[in-house]
C-alpha distance (Angstrom), angle and dihedral (degrees) to the residues before:
residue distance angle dihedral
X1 . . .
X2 3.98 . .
X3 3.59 123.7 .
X4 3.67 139.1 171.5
X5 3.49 140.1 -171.8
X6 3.93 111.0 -99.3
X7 4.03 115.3 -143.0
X8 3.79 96.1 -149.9
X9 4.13 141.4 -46.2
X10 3.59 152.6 -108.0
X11 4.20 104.4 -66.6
X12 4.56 81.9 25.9
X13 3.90 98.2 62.7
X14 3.48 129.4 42.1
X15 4.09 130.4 -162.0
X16 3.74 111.0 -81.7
X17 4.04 101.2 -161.3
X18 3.80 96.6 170.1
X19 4.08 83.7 62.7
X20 3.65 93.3 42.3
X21 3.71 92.0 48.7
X22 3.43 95.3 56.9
X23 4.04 88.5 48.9
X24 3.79 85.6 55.7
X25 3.92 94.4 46.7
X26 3.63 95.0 51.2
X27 4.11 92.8 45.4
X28 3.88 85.7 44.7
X29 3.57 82.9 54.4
X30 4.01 103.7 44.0
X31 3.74 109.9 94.3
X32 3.90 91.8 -164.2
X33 3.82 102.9 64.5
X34 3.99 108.9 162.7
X35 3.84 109.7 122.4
X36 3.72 104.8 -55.8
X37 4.45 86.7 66.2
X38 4.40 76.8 47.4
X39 3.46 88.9 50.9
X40 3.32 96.8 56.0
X41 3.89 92.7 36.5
X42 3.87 90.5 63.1
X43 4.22 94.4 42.8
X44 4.03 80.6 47.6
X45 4.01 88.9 48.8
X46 4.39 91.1 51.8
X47 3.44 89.0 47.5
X48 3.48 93.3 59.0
X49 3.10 118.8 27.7
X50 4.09 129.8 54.2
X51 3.69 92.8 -91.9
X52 3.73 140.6 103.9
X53 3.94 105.9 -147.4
X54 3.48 138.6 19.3
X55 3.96 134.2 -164.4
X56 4.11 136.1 178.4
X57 3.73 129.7 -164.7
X58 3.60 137.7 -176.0
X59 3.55 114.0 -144.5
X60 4.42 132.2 -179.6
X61 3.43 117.1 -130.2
X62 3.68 93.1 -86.2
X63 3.84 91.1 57.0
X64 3.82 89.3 -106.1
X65 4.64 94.7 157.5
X66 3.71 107.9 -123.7
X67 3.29 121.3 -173.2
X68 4.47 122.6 -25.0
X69 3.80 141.8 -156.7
X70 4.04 120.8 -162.4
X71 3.46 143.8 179.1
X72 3.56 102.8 -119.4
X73 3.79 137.0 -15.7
X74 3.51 99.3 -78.1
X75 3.62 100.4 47.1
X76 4.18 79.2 52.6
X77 4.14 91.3 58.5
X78 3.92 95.3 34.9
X79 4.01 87.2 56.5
X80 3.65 91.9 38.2
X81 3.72 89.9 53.1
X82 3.89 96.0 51.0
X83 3.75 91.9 61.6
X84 3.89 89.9 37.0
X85 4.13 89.0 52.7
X86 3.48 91.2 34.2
X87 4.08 95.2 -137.8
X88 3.71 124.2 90.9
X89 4.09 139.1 91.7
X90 3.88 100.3 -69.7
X91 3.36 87.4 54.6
X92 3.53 96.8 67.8
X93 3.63 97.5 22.4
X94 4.18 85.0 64.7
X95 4.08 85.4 43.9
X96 3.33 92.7 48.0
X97 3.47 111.6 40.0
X98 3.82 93.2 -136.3
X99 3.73 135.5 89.2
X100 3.83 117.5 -95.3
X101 3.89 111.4 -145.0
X102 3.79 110.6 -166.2
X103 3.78 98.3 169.1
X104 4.13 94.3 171.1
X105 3.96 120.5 38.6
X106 3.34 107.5 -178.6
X107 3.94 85.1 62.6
X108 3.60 96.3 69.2
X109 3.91 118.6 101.0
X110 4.05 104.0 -120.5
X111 3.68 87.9 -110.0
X112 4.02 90.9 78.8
X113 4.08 104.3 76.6
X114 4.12 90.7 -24.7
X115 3.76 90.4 -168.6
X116 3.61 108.2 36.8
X117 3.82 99.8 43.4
X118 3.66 88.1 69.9
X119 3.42 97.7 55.2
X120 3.46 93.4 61.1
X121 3.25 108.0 44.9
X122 4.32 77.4 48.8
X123 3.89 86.7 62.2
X124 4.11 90.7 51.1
X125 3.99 93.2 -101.2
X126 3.70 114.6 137.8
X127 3.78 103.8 163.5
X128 3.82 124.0 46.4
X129 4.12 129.8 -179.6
X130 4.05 124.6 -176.0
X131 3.82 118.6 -164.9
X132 4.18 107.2 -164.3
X133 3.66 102.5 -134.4
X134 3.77 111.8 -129.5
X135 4.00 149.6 147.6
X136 3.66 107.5 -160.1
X137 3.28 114.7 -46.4
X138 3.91 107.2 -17.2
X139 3.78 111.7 92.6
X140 3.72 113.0 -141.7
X141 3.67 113.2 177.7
X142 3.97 138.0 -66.8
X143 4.22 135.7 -92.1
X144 3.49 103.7 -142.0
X145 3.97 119.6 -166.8
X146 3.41 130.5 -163.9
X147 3.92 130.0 -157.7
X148 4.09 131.0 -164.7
X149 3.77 92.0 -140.6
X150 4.12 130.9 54.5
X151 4.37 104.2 -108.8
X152 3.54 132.9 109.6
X153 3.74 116.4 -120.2
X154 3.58 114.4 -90.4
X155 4.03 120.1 -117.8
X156 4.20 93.4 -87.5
X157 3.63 96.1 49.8
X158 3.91 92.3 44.4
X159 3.55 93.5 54.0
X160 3.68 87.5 54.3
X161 3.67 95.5 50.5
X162 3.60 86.9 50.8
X163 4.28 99.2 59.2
X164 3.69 90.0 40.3
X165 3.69 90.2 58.3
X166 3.63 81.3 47.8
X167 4.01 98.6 51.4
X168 4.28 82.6 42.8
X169 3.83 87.9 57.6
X170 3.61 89.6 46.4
X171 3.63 93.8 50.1
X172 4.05 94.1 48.7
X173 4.14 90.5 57.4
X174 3.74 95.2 49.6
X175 4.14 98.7 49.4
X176 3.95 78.4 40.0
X177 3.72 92.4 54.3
X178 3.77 96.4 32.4
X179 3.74 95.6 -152.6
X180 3.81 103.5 67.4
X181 3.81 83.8 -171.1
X182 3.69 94.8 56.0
X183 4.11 108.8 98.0
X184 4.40 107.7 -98.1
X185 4.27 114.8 -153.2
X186 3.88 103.4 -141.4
X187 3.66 110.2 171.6
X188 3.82 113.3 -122.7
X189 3.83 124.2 -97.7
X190 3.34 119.8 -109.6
X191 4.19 91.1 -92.9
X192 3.90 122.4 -1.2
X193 4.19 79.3 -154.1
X194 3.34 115.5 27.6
X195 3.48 99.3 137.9
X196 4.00 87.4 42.1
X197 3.75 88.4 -124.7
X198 3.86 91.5 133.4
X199 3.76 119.5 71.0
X200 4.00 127.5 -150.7
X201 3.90 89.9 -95.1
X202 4.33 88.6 59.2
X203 3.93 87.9 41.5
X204 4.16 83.7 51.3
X205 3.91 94.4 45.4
X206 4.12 82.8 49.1
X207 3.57 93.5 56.6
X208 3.71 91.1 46.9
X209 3.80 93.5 44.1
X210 4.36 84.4 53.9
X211 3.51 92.2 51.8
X212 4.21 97.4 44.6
X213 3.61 87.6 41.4
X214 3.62 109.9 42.9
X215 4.06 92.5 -133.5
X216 3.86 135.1 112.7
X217 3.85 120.8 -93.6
X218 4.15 99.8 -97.7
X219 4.21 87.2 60.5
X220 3.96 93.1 40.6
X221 3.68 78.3 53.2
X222 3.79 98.1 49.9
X223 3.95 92.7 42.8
X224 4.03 89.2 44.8
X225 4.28 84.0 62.1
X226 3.42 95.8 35.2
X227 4.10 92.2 51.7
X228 3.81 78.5 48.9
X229 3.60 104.4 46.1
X230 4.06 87.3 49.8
X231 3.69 99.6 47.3
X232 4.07 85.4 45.8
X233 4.06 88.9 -120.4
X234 3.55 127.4 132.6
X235 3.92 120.8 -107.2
X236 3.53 89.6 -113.8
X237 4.53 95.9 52.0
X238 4.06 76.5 44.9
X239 3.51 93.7 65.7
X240 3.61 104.3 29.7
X241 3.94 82.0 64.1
X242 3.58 90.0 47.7
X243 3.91 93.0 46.5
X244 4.17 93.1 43.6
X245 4.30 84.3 49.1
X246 3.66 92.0 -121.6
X247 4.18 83.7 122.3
X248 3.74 144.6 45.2
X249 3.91 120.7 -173.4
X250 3.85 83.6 -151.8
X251 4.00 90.8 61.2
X252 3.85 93.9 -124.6
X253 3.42 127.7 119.3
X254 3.87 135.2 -104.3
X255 3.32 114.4 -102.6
């Protein structure tokens, strides 16, 4: 069986978003994408976050794997092997439509993925997390992450997790659409604000961001926190740029 050396563990590490920013720039800023940006995305994503592998898939809507990025070679077969076997988080975090956060393996009865549990805790994982990668209501793919010690990711680190699975998504639809400037029609969530955590100025930066982009309002949305995440803003000083026409998401210039 695979195994790999593991740099440190949950509690050892802790999230490094000035790193991981500058991984999101630079894959915000690669107009190849494919696997080799993924690649990078998920080295990026163990460098800065309290985790010791990464992995990305695209999947269809039938859960058919397209193409991958990973961290290392054994993140590559242990994600290969969960859409071989069938079994395992991104499976039913790309079914589900929500994240499946598993943070201590050898816990699980052997009725829960029977074959690929064992293989890794074989390869020294004992914690595993899968983020279904989505804007509205197309399902892309998952980011699965794998720790050497049993703990759940702590609030910081989650959140994290969360807007790179968001930049990943993002990623997917432009080398899917092969013009990122070219207009994409995602269907709208069920509520941009459900939780009321945007206020009128985000919902006004949104609209902008639609009309500069050419996109629907769930991926002006996702770019709007991305942009923010990168440039280590909140969402809020991301639109209030937006709004005042100091910025465009599109990197022209107002006229």
């Amino acid at each position: 069986m695979w195994t790999r050396s593991h740099r440190g563990a949950i509690g050892e590490r802790v999230s490094e978003p000035g790193r991981l920013r500058r991984e999101l720039r630079a894959l915000l800023a690669d107009r190849s994408r494919g696997a080799a940006a993924l690649d990078r995305l998920c080295v990026g994503v163990v460098s800065a976050l309290p985790v010791d592998g990464s992995a990305i898939s695209v999947t269809t809507a039938a859960a058919v794997r397209g193409y991958s990025g990973a961290s290392d070679s054994v993140c590559a077969r242990l994600d290969d092997l969960q859409f071989t076997l069938g079994e395992g988080p991104s499976w039913h975090a790309v079914r589900s439509g929500r994240p499946v956060l598993v943070g201590d393996l050898t816990g699980l009865s052997g009725e829960r993925w029977p074959m690929f549990t064992p293989a890794v805790l074989a390869a020294g994982f004992r914690a595993i997390f899968a983020f279904p990668l989505q804007i509205g209501a197309i399902r892309l793919g998952t980011l699965g992450l794998f720790c050497a010690r049993s703990g759940l990711l702590d609030g910081e680190a989650l959140g994290d997790a969360l807007v790179i699975a968001d930049v990943a998504a993002l990623t997917f639809l432009d080398a899917e659409a092969g013009d990122s400037s070219a207009p994409v029609d995602l269907p709208l969530g069920d509520d941009l604000d459900s939780a009321g955590a945007y206020r009128a100025e985000v919902h006004q930066a949104t609209g902008m961001a639609m009309a500069q982009l050419g996109v629907g309002a769930q991926e002006a949305l996702v770019r709007l926190r991305a942009h923010a995440f990168a440039a280590g803003l909140t969402v809020d000083e991301v639109a209030c740029e937006i709004v005042a026409r100091r910025l465009r998401l599109d990197g022209g210039l107002f006229g």
